[in-house]
C-alpha positions in Angstrom: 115.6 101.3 123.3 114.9 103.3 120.5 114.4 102.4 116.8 116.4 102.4 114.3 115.4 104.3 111.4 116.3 104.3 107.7 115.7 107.7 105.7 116.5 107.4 102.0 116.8 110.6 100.0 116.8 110.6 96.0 117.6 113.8 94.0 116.1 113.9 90.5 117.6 115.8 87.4 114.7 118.3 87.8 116.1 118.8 91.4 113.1 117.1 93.2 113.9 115.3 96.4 112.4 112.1 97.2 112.2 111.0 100.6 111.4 107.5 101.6 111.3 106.6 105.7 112.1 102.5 106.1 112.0 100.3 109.0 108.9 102.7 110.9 105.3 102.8 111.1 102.4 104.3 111.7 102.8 107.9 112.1 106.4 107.9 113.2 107.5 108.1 110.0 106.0 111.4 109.5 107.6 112.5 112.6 111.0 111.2 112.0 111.4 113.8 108.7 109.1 116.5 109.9 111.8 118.9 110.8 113.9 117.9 108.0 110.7 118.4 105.7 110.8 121.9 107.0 114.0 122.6 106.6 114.0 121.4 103.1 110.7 123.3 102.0 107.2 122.4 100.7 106.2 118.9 100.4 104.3 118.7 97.3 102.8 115.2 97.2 103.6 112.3 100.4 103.1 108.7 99.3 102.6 106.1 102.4 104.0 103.1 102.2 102.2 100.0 103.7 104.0 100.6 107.0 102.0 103.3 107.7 99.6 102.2 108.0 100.6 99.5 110.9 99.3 99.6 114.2 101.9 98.6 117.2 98.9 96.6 118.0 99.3 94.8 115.0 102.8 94.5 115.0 102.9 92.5 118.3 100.0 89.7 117.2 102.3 89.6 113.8 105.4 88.8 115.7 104.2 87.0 117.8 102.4 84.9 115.2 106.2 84.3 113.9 107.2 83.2 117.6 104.4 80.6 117.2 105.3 79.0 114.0 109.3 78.7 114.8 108.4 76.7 117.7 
C-alpha cells in the first residue's frame, strides 16, 4: 500500500515558493517533489525537517514501542 503524502506549497509576496513535504521520511521526501522541483526551477536553500532524518528501522521499534504501552 503506498503512503500517503502531504506537500504544502507557500507563495511569498517576493514570489518565493516554499515547499514543505509532511507525513514522509528519510529520503522519500526528496523524492516525492524532485520532479516537481525541476519543473519549478532552482532550489535555493532545502531545510529538513526531523522526519528526515528517520530511519524505517526506527520507525518500526517506535511503533512498536506505542503497541507495547497501549496493552
Amino acid at each position: 500500500m503506498a503512503e500517503y503524502r502531504k506537500i504544502e506549497y507557500r507563495i511569498g509576496k517576493d514570489g518565493k515558493i516554499t515547499e514543505t513535504v509532511l507525513n514522509a521520511s528519510g529520503p522519500s521526501c526528496t523524492e516525492t517533489t524532485a520532479e516537481i522541483e525541476k519543473a519549478l526551477g532552482k532550489v535555493e536553500k532545502r531545510e529538513m525537517l526531523p522526519e528526515y532524518y528517520e530511519t524505517e528501522e526506527n520507525l518500526v521499534v517506535e511503533q512498536r514501542r506505542s503497541l507495547n504501552q497501549m496493552e
